[in-house]
C-alpha positions as CSV (number, residue, x, y, z in Angstrom):
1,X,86.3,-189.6,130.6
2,X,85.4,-190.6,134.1
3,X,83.9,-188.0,136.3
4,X,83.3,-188.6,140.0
5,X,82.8,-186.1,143.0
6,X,84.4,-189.1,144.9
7,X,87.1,-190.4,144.6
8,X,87.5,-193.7,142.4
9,X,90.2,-196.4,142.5
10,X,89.5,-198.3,139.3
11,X,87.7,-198.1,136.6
12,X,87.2,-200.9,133.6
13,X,84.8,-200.0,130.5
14,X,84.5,-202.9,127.7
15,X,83.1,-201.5,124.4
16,X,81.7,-203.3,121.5
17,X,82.2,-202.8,117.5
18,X,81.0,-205.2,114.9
19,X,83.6,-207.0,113.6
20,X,81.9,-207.1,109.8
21,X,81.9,-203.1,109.5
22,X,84.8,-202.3,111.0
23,X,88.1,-202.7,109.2
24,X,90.2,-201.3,111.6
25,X,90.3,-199.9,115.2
26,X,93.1,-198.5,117.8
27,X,92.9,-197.4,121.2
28,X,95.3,-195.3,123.2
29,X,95.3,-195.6,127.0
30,X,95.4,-191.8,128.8
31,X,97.9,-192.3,131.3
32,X,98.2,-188.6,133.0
33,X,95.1,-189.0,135.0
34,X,95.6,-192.6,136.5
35,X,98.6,-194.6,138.2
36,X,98.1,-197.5,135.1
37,X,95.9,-197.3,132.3
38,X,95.7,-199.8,129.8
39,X,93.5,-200.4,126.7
40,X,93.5,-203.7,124.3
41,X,91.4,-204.2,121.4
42,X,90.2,-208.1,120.5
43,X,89.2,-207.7,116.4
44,X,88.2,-211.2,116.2
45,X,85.7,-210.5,119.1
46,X,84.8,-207.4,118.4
47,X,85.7,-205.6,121.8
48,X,88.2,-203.0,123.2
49,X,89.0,-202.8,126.8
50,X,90.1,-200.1,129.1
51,X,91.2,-201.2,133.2
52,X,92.5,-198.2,134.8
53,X,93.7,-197.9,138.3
54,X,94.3,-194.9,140.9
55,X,95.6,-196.2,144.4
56,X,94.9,-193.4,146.0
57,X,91.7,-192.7,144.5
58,X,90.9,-189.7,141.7
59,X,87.9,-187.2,141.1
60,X,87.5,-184.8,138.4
61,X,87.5,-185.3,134.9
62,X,89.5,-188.5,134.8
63,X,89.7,-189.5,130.5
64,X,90.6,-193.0,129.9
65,X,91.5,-192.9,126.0
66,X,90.7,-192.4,123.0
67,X,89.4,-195.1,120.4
68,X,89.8,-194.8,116.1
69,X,87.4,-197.2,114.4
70,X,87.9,-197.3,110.2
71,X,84.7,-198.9,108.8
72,X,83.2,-199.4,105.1
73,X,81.2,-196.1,104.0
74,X,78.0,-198.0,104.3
75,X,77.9,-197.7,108.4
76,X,76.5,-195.4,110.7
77,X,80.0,-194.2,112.6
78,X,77.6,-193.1,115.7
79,X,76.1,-197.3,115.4
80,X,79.5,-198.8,115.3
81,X,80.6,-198.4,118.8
82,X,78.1,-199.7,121.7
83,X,78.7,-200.0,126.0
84,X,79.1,-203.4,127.0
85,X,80.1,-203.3,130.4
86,X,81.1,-200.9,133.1
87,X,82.9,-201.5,136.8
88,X,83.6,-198.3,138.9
89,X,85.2,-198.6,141.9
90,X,86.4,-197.0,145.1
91,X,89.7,-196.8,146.7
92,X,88.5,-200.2,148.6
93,X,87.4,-202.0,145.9
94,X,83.0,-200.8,146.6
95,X,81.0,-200.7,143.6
96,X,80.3,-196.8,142.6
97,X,77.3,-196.1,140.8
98,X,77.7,-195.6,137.7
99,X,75.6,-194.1,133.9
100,X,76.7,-194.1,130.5
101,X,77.6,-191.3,128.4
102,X,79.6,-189.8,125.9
103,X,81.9,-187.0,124.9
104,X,84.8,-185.7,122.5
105,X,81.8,-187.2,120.0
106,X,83.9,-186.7,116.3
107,X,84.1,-188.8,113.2
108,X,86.0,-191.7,114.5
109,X,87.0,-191.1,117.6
110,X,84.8,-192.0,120.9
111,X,85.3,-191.2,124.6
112,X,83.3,-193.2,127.2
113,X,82.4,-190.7,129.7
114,X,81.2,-192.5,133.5
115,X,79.4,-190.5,136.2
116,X,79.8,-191.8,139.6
117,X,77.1,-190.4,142.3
């Protein structure tokens, strides 16, 4: 989920699992909150992706997706799925500040959750 008192015109979040322990992951794009919302997984690299898009600019609880990782029982599912990068944006294309965090935390299923200020 994205949360911003301002509004924000794109948001991109790339996440990182370890190819080794996971065995399988999907991703589903939440499209009610934006004008295009995408997600992608790379397996062989060991990344999913999530660009989403608001041309008018959004604020609120904005959720990008949700994310299902299957791994072998001798992982950690809290140490599977790690940040790597984060881009928030206004309506203009400005950097908005940004933290990481997380809710929805359940057995295989992960939400990023960004903060703009």
């Amino acid at each position: 989920t994205v949360h911003s008192g301002d509004p924000i015109g794109s948001a991109a979040v790339v996440l990182h699992f370890d190819p080794q322990t996971v065995t399988a992951v999907t991703c589903q794009a939440a499209q009610n909150a934006w004008d295009l919302n995408l997600c992608s997984v790379d397996s062989t690299a060991g990344t999913i992706r999530f660009s989403a898009l608001a041309a008018a600019g959004k604020q609120g609880d904005l959720p990008l997706g949700t994310v299902q990782l299957q791994h072998d029982a001798a992982h950690d599912t809290l140490a599977l799925l790690a940040p790597q990068t984060l881009t928030a944006t206004d309506i203009y294309g400005t950097p908005v500040a940004t933290q990481w965090g997380w809710t929805g935390l359940k057995q295989r299923q992960y939400l990023p959750y960004i903060i703009g200020n």
